[in-house]
C-alpha positions as CSV (number, residue, x, y, z in Angstrom):
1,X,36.1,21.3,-62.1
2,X,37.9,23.8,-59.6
3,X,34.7,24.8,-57.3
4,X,35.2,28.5,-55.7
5,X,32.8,30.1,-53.6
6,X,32.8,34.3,-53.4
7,X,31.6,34.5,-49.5
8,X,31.0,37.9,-48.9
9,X,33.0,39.8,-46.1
10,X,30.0,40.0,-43.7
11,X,31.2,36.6,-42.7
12,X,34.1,37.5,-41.6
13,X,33.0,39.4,-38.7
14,X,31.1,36.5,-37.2
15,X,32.6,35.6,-34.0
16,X,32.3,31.8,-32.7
17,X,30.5,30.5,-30.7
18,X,30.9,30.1,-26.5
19,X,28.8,27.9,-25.3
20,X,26.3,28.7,-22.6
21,X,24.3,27.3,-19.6
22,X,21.5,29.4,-20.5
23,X,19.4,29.2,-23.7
24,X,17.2,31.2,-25.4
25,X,14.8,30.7,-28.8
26,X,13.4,27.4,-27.9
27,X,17.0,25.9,-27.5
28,X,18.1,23.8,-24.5
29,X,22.1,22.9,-23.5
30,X,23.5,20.5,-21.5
31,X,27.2,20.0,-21.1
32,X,30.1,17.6,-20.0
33,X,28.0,14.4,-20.5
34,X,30.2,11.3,-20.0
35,X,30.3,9.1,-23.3
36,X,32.3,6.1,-22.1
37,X,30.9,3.4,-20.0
38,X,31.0,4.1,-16.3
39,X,33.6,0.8,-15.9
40,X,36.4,2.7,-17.5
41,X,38.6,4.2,-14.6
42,X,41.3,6.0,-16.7
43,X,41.7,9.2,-15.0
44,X,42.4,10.7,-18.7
45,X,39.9,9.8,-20.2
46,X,37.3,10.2,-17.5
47,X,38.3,13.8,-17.7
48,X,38.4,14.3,-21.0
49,X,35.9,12.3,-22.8
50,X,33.0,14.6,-22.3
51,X,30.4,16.3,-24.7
52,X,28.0,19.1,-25.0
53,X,24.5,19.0,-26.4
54,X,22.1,21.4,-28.1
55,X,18.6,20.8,-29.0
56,X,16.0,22.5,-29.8
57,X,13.2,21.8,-27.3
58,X,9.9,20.4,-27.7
59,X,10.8,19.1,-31.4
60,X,10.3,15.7,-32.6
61,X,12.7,14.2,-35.2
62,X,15.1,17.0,-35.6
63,X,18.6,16.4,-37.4
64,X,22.4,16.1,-35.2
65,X,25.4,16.9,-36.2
66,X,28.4,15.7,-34.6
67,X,31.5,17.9,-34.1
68,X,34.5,17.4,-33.5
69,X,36.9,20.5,-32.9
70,X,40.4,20.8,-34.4
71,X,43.3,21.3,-33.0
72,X,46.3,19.2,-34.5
73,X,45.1,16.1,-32.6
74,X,46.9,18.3,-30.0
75,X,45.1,20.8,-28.6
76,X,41.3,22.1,-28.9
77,X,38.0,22.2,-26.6
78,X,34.6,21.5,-27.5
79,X,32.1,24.1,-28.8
80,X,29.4,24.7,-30.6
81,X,29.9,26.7,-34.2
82,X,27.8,29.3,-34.2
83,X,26.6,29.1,-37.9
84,X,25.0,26.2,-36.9
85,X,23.1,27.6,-34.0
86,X,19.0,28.4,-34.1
87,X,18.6,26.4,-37.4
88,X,16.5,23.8,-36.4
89,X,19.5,21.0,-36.0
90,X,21.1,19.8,-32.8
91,X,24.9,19.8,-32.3
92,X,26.9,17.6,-30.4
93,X,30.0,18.8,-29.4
94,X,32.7,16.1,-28.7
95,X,35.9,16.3,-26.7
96,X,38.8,13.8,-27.2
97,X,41.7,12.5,-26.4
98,X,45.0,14.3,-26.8
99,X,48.7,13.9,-28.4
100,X,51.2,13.0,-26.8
101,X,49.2,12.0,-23.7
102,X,47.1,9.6,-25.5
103,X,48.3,7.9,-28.7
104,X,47.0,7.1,-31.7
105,X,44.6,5.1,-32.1
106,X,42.8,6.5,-28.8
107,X,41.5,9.7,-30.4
108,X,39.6,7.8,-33.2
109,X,38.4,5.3,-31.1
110,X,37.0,8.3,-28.8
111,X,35.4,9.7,-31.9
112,X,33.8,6.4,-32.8
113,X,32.7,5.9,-29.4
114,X,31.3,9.4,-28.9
115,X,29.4,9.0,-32.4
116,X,27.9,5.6,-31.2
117,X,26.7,7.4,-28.2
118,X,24.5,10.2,-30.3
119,X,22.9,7.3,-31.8
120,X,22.2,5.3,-29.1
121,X,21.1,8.6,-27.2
122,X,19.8,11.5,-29.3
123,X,16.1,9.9,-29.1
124,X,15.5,10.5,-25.9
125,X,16.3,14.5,-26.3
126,X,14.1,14.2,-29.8
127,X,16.8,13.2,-32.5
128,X,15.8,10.7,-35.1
129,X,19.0,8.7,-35.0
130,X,18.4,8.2,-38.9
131,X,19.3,12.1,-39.2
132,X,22.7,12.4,-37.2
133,X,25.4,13.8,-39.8
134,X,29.4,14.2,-38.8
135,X,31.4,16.8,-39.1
136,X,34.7,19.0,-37.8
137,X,37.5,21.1,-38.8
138,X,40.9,20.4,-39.9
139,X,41.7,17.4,-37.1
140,X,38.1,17.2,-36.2
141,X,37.4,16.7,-40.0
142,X,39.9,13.8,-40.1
143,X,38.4,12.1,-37.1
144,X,35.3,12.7,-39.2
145,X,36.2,10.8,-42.4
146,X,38.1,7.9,-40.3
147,X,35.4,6.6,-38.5
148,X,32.7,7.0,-41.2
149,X,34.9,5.7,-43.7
150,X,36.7,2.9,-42.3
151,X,33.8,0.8,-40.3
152,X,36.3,-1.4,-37.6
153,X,35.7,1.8,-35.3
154,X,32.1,2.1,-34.7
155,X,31.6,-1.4,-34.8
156,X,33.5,-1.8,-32.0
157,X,30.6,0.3,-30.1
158,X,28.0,-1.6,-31.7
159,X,27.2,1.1,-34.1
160,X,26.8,0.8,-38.6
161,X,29.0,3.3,-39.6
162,X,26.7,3.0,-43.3
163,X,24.4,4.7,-40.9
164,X,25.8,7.9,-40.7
165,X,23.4,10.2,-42.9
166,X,26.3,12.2,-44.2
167,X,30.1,13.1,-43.6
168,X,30.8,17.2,-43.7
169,X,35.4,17.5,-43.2
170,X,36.5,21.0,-43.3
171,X,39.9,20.9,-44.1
172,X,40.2,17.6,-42.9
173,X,43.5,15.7,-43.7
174,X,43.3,13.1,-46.2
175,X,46.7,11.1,-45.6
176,X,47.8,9.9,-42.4
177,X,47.2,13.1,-40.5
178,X,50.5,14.2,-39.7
179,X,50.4,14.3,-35.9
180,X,50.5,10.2,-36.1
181,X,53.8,10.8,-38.1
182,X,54.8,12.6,-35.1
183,X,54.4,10.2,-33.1
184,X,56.3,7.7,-34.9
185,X,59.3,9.9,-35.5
186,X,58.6,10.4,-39.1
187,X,58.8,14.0,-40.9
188,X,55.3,15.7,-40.9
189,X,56.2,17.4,-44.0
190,X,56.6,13.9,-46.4
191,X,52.6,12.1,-47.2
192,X,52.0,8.6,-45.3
193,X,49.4,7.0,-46.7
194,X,48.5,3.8,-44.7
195,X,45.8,2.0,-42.6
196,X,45.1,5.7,-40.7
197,X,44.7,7.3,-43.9
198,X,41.0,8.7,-44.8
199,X,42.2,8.1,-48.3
200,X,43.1,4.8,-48.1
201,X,39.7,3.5,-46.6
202,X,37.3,4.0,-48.9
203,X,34.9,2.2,-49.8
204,X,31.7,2.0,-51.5
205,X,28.1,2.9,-51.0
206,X,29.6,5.5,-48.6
207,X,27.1,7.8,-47.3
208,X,26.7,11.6,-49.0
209,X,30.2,13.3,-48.6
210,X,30.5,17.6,-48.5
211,X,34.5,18.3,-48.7
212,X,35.3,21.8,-47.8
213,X,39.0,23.6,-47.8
214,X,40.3,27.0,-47.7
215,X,41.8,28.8,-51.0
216,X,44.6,26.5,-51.7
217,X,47.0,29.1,-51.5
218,X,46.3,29.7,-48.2
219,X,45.6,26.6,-46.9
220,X,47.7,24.7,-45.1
221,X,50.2,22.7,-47.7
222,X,48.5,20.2,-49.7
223,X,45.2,19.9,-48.0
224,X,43.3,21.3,-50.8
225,X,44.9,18.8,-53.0
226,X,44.8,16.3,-50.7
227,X,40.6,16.2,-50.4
228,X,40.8,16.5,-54.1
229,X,42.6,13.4,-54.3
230,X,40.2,11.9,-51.8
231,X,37.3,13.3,-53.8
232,X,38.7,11.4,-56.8
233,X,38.8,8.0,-55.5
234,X,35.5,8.6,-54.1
235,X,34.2,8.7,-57.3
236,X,35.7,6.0,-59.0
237,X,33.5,3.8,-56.1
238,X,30.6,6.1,-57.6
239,X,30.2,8.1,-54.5
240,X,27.8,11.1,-53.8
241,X,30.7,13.4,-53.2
242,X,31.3,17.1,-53.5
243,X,34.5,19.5,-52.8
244,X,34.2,23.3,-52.2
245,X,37.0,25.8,-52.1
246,X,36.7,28.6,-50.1
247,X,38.5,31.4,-52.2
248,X,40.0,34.2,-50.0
249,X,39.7,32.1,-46.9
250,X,42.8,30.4,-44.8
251,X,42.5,27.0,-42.7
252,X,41.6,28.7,-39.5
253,X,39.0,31.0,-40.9
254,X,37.6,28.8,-43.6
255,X,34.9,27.4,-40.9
256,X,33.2,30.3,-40.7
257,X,31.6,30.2,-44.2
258,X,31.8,26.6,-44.1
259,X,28.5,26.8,-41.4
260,X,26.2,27.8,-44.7
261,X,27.4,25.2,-47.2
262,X,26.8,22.4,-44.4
263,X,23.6,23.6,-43.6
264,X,22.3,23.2,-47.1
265,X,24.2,20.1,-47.5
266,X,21.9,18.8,-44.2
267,X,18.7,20.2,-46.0
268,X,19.5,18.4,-49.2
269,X,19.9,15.2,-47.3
270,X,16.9,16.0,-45.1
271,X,14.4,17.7,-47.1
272,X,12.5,14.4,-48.7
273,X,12.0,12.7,-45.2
């Protein structure tokens, strides 16, 4: 069943998120942390491997989000969304490699390796490691489904990908996102479906899956359909998955209202524990 949500046009006029040195309501923010072992000397990827932090302070045990910005694979900076900000959650905010400077795979394996980090690392700010869900928009959301869906990536950093409490794409590509086509030569505007297709790695006993998109007539093309395909195979596995359409909202804008449907997601997750 088509799923619309009415979001009311008070949303609209939220502005995101810069994120600042100074905090305030109990919330603390540290940026440009280093996520790859000191040993790497790539002048690249020194520079632009980096993520932001923000906690709230003196908590115990709260729940982390990691996101991952969009962008096209591209272009894009780290930041934290501000519907996401003074609820109680941390957010990690993750930087990555670029197109055409790096190549595919290097911006999944920096999303991998960034993930692993937030669960080797969150404890010590007050995370429960058991709580970290992971998110993004449009690229970021695609970087989000590969490396929670296919496992090689965070195994590679020592990480259970089956430990990731819950996987949050808006407008994430399903197929081979198209920038990899790009690379290869191939038309961006014809579906690849291969290895570096969220689609083709699932698998089952995922863990709980929230799929947002825009209105899918003003999305970009296919990507509402696409998640609905994705959403589809996910169930055959007998998946916890759900899809939401934003009606009225495009794929840049669609992230706005996406903040309140992840936050409940998170709380439905969380709420037992």
């Amino acid at each position: 069943m088509r799923q619309i949500i009415n979001i009311v046009l008070f949303f609209c006029c939220i502005m995101p998120a810069v994120a600042q040195k100074s905090t305030s309501s109990g919330y603390a923010f540290r940026e440009d942390i280093s996520y790859i072992g000191e040993a790497d000397t790539s002048e690249y990827r020194r520079k632009r491997c980096k993520l932001d932090i923000y906690y709230p302070m003196k908590t115990e045990g709260f729940t982390t989000v990691v996101w991952f910005h969009g962008g096209g694979l591209e272009g894009g900076e780290k930041y934290i969304p501000a519907e996401l900000k003074n609820k109680g959650i941390a957010v990690v905010a993750v930087n990555y490699r670029l197109s055409p400077e790096a190549k595919n795979p290097a911006y999944i394996l920096d999303a991998a390796e960034a993930t692993a980090w937030v669960f080797k690392n969150i404890k010590k700010y007050g995370g429960d490691p058991g709580k970290i869900f992971v998110s993004g928009h449009s690229a970021g959301g695609y970087l989000a489904l590969m490396i929670g869906l296919d496992k090689q990536y965070m195994y590679l950093y020592g990480v259970d990908a089956g430990k990731i409490k819950g996987l949050i794409p808006v407008s994430g590509q399903t197929n081979t996102h198209y920038t990899i086509c790009k690379e290869r030569g191939l038309p961006s505007g014809v579906p690849i479906i291969d290895e570096y297709a969220p689609i083709n790695c699932v698998r089952k006993d995922l863990p709980p899956i929230l799929l947002i998109t825009g209105d899918r007539d003003l999305e970009l093309t296919a990507r509402y359909e696409e998640n609905l395909h994705l959403k589809a195979i996910m169930k055959s596995m007998e998946n916890n998955v759900e899809l939401y359409e934003l009606q009225g909202f495009d794929h840049g804008n669609v992230v706005v209202p996406a903040g309140e449907l992840i936050l409940r997601f998170i709380k439905t997750h969380t709420s037992a524990e």
